[in-house]
Chimera marker file (.cmm) of the C-alpha trace (Angstrom):
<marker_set name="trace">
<marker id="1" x="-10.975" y="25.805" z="40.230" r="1" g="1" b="0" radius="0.5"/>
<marker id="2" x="-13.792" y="24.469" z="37.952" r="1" g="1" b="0" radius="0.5"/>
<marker id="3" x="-13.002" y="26.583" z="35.277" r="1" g="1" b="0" radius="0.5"/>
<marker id="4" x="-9.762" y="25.396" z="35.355" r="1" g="1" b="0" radius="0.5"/>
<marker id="5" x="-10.226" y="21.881" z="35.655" r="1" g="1" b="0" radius="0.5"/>
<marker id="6" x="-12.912" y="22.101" z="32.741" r="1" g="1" b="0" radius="0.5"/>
<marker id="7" x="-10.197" y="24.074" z="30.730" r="1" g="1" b="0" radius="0.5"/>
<marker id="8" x="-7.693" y="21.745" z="31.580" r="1" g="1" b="0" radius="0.5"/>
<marker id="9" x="-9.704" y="18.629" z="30.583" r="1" g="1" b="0" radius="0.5"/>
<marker id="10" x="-11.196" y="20.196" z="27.368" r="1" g="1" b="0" radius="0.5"/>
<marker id="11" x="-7.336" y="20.533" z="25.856" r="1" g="1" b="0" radius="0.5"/>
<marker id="12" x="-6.641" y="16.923" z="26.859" r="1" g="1" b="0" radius="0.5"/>
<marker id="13" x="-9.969" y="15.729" z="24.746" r="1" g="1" b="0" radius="0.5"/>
<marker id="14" x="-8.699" y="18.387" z="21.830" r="1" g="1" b="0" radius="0.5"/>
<marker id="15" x="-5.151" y="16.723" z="22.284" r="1" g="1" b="0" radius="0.5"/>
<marker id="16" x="-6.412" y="12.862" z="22.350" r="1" g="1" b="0" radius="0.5"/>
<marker id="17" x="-8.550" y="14.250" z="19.229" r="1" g="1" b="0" radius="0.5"/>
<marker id="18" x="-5.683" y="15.690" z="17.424" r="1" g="1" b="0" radius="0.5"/>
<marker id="19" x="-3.623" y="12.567" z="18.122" r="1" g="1" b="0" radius="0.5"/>
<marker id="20" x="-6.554" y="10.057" z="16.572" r="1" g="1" b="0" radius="0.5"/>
<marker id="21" x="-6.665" y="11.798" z="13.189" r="1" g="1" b="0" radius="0.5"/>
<marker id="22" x="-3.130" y="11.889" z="13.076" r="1" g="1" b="0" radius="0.5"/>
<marker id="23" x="-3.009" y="8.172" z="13.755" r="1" g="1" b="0" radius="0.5"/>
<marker id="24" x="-5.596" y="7.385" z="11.440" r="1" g="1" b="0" radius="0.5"/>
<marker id="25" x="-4.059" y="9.583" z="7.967" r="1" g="1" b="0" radius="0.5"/>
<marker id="26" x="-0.761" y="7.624" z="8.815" r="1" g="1" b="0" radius="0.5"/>
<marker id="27" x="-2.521" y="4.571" z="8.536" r="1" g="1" b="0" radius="0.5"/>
<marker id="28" x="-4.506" y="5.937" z="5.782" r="1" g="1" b="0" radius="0.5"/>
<marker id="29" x="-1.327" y="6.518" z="4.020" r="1" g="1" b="0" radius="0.5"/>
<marker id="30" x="0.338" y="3.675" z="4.714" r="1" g="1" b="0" radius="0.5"/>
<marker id="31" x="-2.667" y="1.294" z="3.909" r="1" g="1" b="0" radius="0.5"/>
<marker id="32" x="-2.144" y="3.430" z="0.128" r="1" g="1" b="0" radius="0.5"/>
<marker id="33" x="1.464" y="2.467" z="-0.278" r="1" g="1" b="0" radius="0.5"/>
<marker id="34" x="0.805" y="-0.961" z="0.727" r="1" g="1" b="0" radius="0.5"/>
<marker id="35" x="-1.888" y="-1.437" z="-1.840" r="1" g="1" b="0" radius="0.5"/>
<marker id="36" x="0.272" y="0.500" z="-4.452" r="1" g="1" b="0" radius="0.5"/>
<marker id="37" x="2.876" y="-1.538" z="-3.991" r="1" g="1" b="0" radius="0.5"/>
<marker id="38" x="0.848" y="-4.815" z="-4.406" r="1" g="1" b="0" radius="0.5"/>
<marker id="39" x="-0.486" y="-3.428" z="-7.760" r="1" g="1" b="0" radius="0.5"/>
<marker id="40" x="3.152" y="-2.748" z="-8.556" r="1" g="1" b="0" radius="0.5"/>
<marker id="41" x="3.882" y="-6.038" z="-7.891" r="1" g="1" b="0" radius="0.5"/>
<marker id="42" x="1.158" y="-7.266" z="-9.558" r="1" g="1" b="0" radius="0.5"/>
<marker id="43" x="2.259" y="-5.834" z="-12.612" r="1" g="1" b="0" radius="0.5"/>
<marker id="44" x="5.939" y="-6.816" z="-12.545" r="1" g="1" b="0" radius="0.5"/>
<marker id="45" x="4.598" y="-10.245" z="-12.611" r="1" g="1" b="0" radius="0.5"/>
<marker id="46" x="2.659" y="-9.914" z="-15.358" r="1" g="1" b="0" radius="0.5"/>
<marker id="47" x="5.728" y="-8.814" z="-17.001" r="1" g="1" b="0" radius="0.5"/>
<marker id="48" x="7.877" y="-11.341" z="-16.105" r="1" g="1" b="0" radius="0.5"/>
<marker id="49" x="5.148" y="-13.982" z="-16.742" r="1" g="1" b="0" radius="0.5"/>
<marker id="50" x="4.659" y="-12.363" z="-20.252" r="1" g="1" b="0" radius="0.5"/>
<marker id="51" x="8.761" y="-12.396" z="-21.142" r="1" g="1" b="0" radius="0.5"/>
<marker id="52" x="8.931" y="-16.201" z="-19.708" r="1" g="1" b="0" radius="0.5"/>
<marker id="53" x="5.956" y="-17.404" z="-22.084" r="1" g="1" b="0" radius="0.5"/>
<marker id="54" x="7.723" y="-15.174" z="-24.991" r="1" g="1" b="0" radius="0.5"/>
<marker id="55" x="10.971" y="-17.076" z="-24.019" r="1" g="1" b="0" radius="0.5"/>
<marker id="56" x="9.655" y="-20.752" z="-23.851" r="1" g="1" b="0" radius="0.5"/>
<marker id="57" x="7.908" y="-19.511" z="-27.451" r="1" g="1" b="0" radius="0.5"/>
<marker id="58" x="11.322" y="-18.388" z="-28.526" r="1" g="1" b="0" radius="0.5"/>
<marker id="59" x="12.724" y="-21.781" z="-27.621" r="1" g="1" b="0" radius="0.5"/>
<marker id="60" x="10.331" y="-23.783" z="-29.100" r="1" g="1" b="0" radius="0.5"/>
<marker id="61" x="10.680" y="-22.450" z="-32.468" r="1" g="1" b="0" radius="0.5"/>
<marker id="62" x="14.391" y="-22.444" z="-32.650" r="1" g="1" b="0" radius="0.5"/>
<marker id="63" x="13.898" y="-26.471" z="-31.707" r="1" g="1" b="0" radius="0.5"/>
<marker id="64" x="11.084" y="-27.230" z="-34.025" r="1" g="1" b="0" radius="0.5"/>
<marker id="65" x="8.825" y="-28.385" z="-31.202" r="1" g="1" b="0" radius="0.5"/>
<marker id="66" x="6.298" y="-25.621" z="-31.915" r="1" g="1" b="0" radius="0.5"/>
<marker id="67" x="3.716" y="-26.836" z="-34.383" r="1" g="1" b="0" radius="0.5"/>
<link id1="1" id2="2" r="1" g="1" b="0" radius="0.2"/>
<link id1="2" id2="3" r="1" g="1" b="0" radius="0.2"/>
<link id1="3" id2="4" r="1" g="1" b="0" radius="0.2"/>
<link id1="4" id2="5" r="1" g="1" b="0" radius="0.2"/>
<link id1="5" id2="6" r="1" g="1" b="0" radius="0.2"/>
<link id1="6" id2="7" r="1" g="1" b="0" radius="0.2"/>
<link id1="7" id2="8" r="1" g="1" b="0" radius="0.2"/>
<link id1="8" id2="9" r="1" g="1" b="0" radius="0.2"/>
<link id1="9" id2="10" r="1" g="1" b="0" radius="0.2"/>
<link id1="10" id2="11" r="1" g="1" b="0" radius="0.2"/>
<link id1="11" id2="12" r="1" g="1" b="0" radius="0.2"/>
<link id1="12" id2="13" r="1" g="1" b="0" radius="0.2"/>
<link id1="13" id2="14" r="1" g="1" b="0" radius="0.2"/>
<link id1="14" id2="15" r="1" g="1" b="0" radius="0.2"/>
<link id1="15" id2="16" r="1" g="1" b="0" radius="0.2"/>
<link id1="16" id2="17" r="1" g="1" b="0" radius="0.2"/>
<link id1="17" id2="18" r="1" g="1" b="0" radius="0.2"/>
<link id1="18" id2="19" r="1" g="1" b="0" radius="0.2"/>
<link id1="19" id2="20" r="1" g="1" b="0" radius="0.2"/>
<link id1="20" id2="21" r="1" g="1" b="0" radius="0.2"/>
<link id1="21" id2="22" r="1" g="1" b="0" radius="0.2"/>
<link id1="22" id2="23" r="1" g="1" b="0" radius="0.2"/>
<link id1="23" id2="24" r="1" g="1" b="0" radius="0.2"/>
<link id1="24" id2="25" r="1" g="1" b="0" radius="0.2"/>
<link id1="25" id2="26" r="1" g="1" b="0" radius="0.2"/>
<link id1="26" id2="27" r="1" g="1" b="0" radius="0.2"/>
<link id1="27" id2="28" r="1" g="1" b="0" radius="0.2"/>
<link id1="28" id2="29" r="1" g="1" b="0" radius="0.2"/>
<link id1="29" id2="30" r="1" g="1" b="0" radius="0.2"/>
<link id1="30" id2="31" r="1" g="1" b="0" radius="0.2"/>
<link id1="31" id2="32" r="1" g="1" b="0" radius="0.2"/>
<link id1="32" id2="33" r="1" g="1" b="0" radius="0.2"/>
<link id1="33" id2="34" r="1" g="1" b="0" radius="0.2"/>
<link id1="34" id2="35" r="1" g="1" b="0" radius="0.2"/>
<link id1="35" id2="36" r="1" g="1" b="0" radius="0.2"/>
<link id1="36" id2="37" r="1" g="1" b="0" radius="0.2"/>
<link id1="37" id2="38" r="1" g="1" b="0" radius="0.2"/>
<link id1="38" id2="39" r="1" g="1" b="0" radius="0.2"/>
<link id1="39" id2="40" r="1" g="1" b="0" radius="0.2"/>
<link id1="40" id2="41" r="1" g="1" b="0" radius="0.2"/>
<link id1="41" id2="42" r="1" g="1" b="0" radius="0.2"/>
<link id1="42" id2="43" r="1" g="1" b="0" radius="0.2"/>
<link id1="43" id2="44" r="1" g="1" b="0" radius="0.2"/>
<link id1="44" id2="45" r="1" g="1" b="0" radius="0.2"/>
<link id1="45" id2="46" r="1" g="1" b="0" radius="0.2"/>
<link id1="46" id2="47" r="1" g="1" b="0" radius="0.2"/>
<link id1="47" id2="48" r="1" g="1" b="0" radius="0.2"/>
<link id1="48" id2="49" r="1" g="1" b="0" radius="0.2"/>
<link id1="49" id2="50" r="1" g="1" b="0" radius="0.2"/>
<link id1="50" id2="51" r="1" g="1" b="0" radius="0.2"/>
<link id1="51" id2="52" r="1" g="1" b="0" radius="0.2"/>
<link id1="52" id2="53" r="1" g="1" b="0" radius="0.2"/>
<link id1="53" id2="54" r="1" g="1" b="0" radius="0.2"/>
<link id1="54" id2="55" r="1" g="1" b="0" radius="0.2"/>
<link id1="55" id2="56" r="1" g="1" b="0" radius="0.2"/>
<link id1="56" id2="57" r="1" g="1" b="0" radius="0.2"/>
<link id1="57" id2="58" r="1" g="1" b="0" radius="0.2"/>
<link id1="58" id2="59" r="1" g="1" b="0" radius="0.2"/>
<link id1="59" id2="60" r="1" g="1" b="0" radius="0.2"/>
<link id1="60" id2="61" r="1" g="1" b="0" radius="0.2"/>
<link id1="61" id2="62" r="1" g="1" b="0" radius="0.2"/>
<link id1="62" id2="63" r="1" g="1" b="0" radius="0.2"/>
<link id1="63" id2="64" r="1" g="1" b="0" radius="0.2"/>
<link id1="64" id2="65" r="1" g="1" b="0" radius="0.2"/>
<link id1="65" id2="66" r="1" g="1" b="0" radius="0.2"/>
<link id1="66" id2="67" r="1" g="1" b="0" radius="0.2"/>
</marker_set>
């Protein structure tokens, strides 16, 4: 009965074991989309922040204000 309950409580601590790492590359993974989507982000700002400066530029010359 000891050998069994020792089996038996060995494959539960290889089960909870198996289940951690699995828990932890999900959040692995999902902690590297969220942070690749931030940079993307990031970037699409600086894009639109670049094309709004090259507008206001654009704007100013055609009006004369630009000096």
């Amino acid at each position: 009965m000891a050998d069994s309950s020792q089996s038996l409580s060995y494959q539960v601590g290889e089960a909870k074991g198996q289940a951690q790492e699995k828990a932890s590359n999900v959040m692995d993974r999902a902690s590297d989309a969220a942070q690749s989507t931030k940079e993307s982000l990031q970037e699409a700002g600086q894009q639109m922040q670049a094309k709004a400066q090259g507008a206001v530029d654009a704007v100013k010359d055609a009006s004369g204000m630009k000096k």
